[in-house]
Each structure stands twice: as C-alpha cells, then as structure tokens.
N, C-alpha and C positions, 0 to 999 in steps of 0.2 A: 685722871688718866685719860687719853686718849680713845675714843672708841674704837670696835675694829674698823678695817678698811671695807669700803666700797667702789666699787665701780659701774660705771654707767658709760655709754657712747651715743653722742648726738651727730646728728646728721644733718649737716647745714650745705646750701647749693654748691658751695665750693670748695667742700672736704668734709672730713668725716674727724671728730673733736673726741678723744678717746680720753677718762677721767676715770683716776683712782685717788679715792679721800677719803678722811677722815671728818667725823666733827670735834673738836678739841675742847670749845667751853662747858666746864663742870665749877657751876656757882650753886647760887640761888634760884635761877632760870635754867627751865629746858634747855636743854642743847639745841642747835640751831641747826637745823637738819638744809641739807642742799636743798630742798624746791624753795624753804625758807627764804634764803639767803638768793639765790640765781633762780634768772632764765639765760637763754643762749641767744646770738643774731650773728649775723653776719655784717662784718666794718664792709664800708666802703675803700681800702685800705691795702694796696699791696704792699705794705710790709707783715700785713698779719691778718687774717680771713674772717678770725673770730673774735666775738665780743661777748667778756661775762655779763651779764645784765645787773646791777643789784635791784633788789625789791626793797631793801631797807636805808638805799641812800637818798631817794630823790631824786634823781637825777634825769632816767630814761622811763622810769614806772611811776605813775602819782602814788605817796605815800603817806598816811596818816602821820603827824607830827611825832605823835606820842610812839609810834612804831619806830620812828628815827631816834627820838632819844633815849629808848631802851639800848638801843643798838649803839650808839656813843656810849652811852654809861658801861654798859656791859662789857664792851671793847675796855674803854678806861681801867675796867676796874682789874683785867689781869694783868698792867705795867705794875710791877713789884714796887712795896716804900721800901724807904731808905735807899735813896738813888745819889747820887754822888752828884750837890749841886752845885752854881745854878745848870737847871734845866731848859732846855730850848724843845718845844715841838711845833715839828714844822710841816707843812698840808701839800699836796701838789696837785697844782691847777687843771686843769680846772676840776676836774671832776670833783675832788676832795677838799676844796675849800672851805666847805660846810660843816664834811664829817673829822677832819681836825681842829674846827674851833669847840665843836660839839665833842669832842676828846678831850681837849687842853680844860673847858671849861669842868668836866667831870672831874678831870685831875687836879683842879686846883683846892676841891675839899681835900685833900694829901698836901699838896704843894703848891701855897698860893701864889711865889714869886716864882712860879717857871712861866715863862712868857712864850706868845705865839709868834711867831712868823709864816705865811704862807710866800709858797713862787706866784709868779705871777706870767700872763705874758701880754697884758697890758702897760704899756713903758707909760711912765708916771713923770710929768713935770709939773712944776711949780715957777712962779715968778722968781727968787729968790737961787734958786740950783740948789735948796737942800737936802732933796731928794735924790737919792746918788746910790747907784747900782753898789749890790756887795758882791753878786757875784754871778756867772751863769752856768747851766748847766745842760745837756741833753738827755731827754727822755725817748730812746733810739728807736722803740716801735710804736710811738704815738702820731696819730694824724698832724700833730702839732708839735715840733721834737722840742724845740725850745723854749728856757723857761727864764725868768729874772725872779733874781732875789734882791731885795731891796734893804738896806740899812737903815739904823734910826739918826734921825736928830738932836733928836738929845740923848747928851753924854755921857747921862749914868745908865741909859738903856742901852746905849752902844758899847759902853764898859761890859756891862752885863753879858751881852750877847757874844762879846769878843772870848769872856772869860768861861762860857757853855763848857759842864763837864759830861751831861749826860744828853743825847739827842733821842729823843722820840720821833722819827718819820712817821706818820699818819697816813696812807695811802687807801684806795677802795680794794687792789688786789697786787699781789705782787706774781709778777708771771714768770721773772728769770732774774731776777736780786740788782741786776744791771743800773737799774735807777737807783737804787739805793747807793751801791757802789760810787757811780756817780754823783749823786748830792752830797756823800760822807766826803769826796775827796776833792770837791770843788769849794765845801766850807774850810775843810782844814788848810787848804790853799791863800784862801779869801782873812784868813789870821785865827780862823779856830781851832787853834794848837796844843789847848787842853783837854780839848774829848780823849773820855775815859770810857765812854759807853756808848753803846748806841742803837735803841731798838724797834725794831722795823714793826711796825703799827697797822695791822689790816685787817678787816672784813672775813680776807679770804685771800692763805697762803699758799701759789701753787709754785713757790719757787724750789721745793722740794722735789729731787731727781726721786722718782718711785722706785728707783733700786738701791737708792742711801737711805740709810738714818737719818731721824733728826741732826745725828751730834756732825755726821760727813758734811751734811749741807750747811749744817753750820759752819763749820769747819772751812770751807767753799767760801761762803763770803769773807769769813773772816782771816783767814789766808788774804785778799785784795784789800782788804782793812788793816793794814799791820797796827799790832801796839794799841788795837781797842777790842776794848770788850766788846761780844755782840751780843743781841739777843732777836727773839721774834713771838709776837703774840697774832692773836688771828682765831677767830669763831670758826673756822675751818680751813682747813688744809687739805694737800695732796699733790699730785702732777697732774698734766695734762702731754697728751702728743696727738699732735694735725699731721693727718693725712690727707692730701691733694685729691679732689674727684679727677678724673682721667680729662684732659681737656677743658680746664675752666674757662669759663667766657672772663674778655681778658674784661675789666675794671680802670675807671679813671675817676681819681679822688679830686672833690674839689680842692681849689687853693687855699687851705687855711690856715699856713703854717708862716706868721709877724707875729711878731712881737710890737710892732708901731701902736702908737695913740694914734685913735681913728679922729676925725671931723669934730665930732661931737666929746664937747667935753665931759669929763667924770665931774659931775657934781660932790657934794661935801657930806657924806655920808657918815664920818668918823673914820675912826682907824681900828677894822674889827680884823685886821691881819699881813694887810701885805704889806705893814711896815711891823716891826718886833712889838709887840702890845702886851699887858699881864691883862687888858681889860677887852676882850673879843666885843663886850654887848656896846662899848662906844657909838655913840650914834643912835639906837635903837628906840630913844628915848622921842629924839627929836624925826624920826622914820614913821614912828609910829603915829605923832600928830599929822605926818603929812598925809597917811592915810586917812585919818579920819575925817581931815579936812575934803579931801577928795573923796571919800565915800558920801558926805554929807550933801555936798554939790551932784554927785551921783546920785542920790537917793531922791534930792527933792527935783532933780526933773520929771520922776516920775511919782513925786509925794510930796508938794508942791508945801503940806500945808507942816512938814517935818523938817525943823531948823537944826538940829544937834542930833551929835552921835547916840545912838541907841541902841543895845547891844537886838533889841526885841528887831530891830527893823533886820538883823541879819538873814539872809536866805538860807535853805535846809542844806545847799548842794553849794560849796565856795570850796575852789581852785586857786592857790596860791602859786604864782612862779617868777620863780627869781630866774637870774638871765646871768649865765652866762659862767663868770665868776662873782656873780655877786647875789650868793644864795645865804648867808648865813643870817641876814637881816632881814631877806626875804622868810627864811624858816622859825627866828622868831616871833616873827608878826604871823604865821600860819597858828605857831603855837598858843601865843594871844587868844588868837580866834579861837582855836578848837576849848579853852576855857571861856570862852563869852558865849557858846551855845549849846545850847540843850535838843538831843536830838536831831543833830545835825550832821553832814555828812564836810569833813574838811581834809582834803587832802595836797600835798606837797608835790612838786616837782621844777624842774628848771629850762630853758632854752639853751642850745651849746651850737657850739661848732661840730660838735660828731659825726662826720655823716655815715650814717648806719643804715642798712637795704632792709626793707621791709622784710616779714616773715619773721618767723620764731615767736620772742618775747615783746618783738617790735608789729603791735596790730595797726597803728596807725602814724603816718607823720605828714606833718604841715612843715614847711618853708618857705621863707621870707627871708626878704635884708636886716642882716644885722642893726643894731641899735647905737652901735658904735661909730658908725662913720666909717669901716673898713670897707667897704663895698665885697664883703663875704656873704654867703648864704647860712642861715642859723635852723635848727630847725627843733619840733617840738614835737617829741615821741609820747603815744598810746594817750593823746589827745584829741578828743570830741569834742569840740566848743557847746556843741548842744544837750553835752551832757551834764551842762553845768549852767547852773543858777547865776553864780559870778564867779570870774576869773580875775580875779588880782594881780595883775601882772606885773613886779615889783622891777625899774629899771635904775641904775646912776649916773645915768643922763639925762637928757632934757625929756620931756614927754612927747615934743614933737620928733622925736627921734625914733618911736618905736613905727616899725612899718602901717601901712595903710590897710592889711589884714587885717591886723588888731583891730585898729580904727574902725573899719566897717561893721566889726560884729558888737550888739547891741548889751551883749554881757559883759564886755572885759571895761577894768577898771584899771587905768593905770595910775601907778604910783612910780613922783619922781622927786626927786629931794631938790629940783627947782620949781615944783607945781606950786 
C-alpha cells in the first residue's frame, strides 16, 4: 500500500515548485523516499521552469552503476506477469534510453520475447533505405519536442511489433500523461491495432491531479485511450503546481529541437534499441574491445613498459559517460568496470542536449559542440574533470568528433566504435 502523503515546496529563481507525494514501492527494498530518487533545477526552457533531477538515472548526477540497476530492476519488477502478449516496451529519448533498456532487460526474466524499441531524434540512414520511419510523435514540454520511431527490417520482428498486445512506456517521470497519450495514439495509428494494455513505466509519477484518486486519473488517461486497458507503475508518485516568481527574467533556450543526421556519422554499435530488438546488449561485446583497445594505447603512454589489458592497471576514481542517446552501452561497460575493481570509486553519467541553469541539483556545468555534427551545444552536469582519475567518454561516432575540450584534458579516454 501506498504511504501517506507528503508535501514539500522548493524554490527555484523563476517560481516557486509546490509537491505533494507519496512513495509507492513496497518489495523487498526500502521505499525510495524523495531526496532518494530527486533534486530540483531550473530548465533553460519557456515552456516549463522546472527540472526533476533523477539521482538514479544517470543522466544529470554521476551515479554508481549498481545504484542504477537496482532502480531498473526494482521499477521492472512491479509490471504485473501474465500480460497479454507479444509485449513492446518502449524508452523516450533521450533522457530514458538507458533506463528502458535496463527495464526491458529485467523483464525479460518474466518475458523473454517482449522486444525493446526506443524513439529516437537522431534520423537514421543507411545505403539500402531499409531503415524507414514507423512513426512520429511530440513530447510538447520538452526542450526537444520531437521524436522518431523507427521500424525493423526484418519481417518476423516487424510482424511482432505490428501484432504488440501489451505496451510498457518506460519514461524518467511523467508530469501530465500528455506523452504517453501521444505515443499510445501515434502507434495505434502507425498499425498497432491490437493494443489491449498499456502501462506507463516511471521513476516518478506526478501526472496525478492531488485532488483525484488514483482510479479518476486513471480514468483521465484512459478516457483519451479508448478500448485500452491502462495501467501505471512508478517508485513514487504525487502532483506538483508552479508558481511564477513576480517578474521573471525573461529566458532564451538554445536551438536544439532536429531531428537531422548531423556531419558525423553514427558508427556500428549494434542495435541495443532504436530499432525493435529482444537483444538490448547487441554490440556490447564488440564496445567493449574497443575500449580496451583504447585503454591500452591510453595506459602505455604513460606505462610504456604495459602491453595488455589489466584489470590492476585501473584507476581508483573512473567516470563513465555516454553522450547523448547513446548511454545504454556506455552503462554497461561502467558496470564491467565497477566488477573489475576493488575499492574503487566508478560512477555513471551522460552528455545531452538539456540545457539546465545552474543552481539547485545542478553544481557544475561544462559546454561544448556536440559530437554529432549538428553544430548544437551539449553540455555536461555536476562534472569536475579533476575530480576524476579517468573519464571514459563513450561516443558512436568518430573519435575525432568529440570537441577539443575533451581533447585537451589529460584524463578523458575516448571510446568510439571507429577507434
């Protein structure tokens, strides 16, 4: 059952962020109490002021591996068996790219043939044209609204996917059910005619109006759903309402809202989601020699007389980060690591497009050019370079593509699946 309600009000430069919630997981683990789970910031963003932080995704805060995949598992484990299959669960980019393959792969001890798909908003070509949009969709208060969903190639996974009875949306937080809404009716659109279910997967649910019930706001969504079952899981819940400070300084976001293939192309990484997969760790195999190929060339410039990988030769302090949308290969090569050392300190996190104003949960941030070729600025939250031994900077492009920042500093190690 539910715990009681709490409430809290934070105070951010541009209004004032008023919360009442719950914590809802009751397993085998503690309940995941709010400081847990959140910090607060402020977007750079006139459509929206505020920004939940996760402390357990990666994403904005470096976070120990093993801290992330309790948090995938745990999530996973309150989707109900006996679901009405085949199953589809699907991620939305960027932010959740990671923590819906780290979903789907928990789920698959239940349900091995339910397959991943994430959106995407890097548009994907090939020589051939077999890569062919399925569908698209808008996520309406995102710095980035638009998103691509991509179909598969082959024909029994595209049967599959067509035939989807049950959908698991996998998100970091839900703020007003709007996306969800959206991606249910841009699939069913796109030929998936047989969804019978479909439940909304998150962190942290604040799409609950604080004066309904569960069952009204369920009811809410699923009123805009005709003819499907809903459901919603989530380590905590509650609402939230923003209040305006009196005269806010007005705000201008950069431009990061393409969907285009930048300059630089996406190297061959596998296929761990943005086309329909049952196999997320694709790739991982062949990622993982490229790292140590390039660790090795790393290590003997400064240990000339050290030819091969050695787990001894790892430093105490190592910073993994994936870039971008392409963190779920970056987090299992963090996870690797955090088993290859002994008393060591390894934590996770990634590069994005967000741009987030300092203050709150957000103590530091670096910015640079993208790695893509879009000529956007990227940038890299509650990171010190010097507070780290080595940073792995894992990209799926060229390695000459990641900025001359990186380049300059004497700790980061890039990893690129053309190196």
């Amino acid at each position: 059952m539910p715990n009681k309600q709490h409430s809290t009000t934070i105070n951010l430069p541009r209004g004032t962020l008023d919360l009442t919630y719950q914590t809802n997981f009751s397993g085998d683990s503690k309940n995941y109490e709010l400081e847990d789970l959140l910090g607060f910031a402020q977007r750079i963003n006139p459509k929206r002021a505020f920004l939940f932080v996760s402390k357990v995704l990666g994403r904005h805060i470096p976070v120990a591996p093993s801290t992330m995949r309790h948090a995938f598992t745990d999530l996973a484990n309150l989707v109900p068996d006996d679901l009405p299959e085949p199953i589809l669960v699907i991620g939305m980019a960027e932010t959740a790219v990671g923590l819906s393959a780290g979903v789907h792969q928990a789920l698959q001890t239940r349900y091995p043939n339910a397959l991943l798909l994430n959106s995407t908003r890097h548009a994907q070509h090939n020589d051939d044209n077999t890569e062919t949009l399925l569908t698209t969709f808008s996520e309406d208060h995102s710095h980035a609204s638009q998103h691509l969903i991509y179909q598969s190639a082959d024909t029994v996974t595209q049967a599959q996917l067509l035939a989807s009875k049950t959908l698991i949306m996998v998100d970091d937080e839900a703020s007003t059910g709007n996306t969800c809404v959206n991606v249910v009716t841009a699939l069913r659109n796109a030929g998936l005619d047989q969804l019978q279910q479909v439940h909304l997967t998150t962190l942290v649910d604040w799409s609950l109006n604080q004066n309904q019930s569960h069952a009204n706001a369920d009811d809410t969504i699923a009123t805009r759903l005709s003819n499907i079952e809903f459901h919603r899981h989530h380590l905590l819940s509650g609402a939230w309402q923003w209040t305006d400070a009196p005269n806010p300084e007005p705000i201008t976001m950069p431009s990061v809202d393409t969907t285009e293939a930048g300059s630089y192309a996406l190297g061959d990484t596998g296929n761990w989601g943005r086309f329909p997969t049952l196999d997320s760790t694709d790739g991982f195999a062949f990622y993982l020699t490229k790292f140590q190929a390039a660790f090795n060339l790393f290590n003997q410039q400064a240990q000339s007389e050290k030819a091969s990988f050695e787990k001894e030769q790892l430093p105490q302090r190592i910073l993994v980060l994936g870039s971008n949308e392409f963190v779920w290969l970056p987090f299992l090569l963090a996870e690797w690591l955090e088993t290859q050392t002994q008393n060591a300190t390894v934590k996770f996190s990634a590069l994005t497009r967000s741009p987030i104003a300092l203050g709150g949960a957000i103590t530091t941030m670096l910015s640079f050019s993208d790695n893509y070729g879009l000529g956007m600025t990227n940038f890299a939250y509650n990171v010190e370079p010097s507070d780290w031994d080595l940073i792995v900077l894992c990209v799926e492009t060229s390695a000459d593509s990641v900025d001359e920042m990186w380049k300059d500093l004497d700790n980061v190690l890039v990893v690129s699946p053309t190196l």
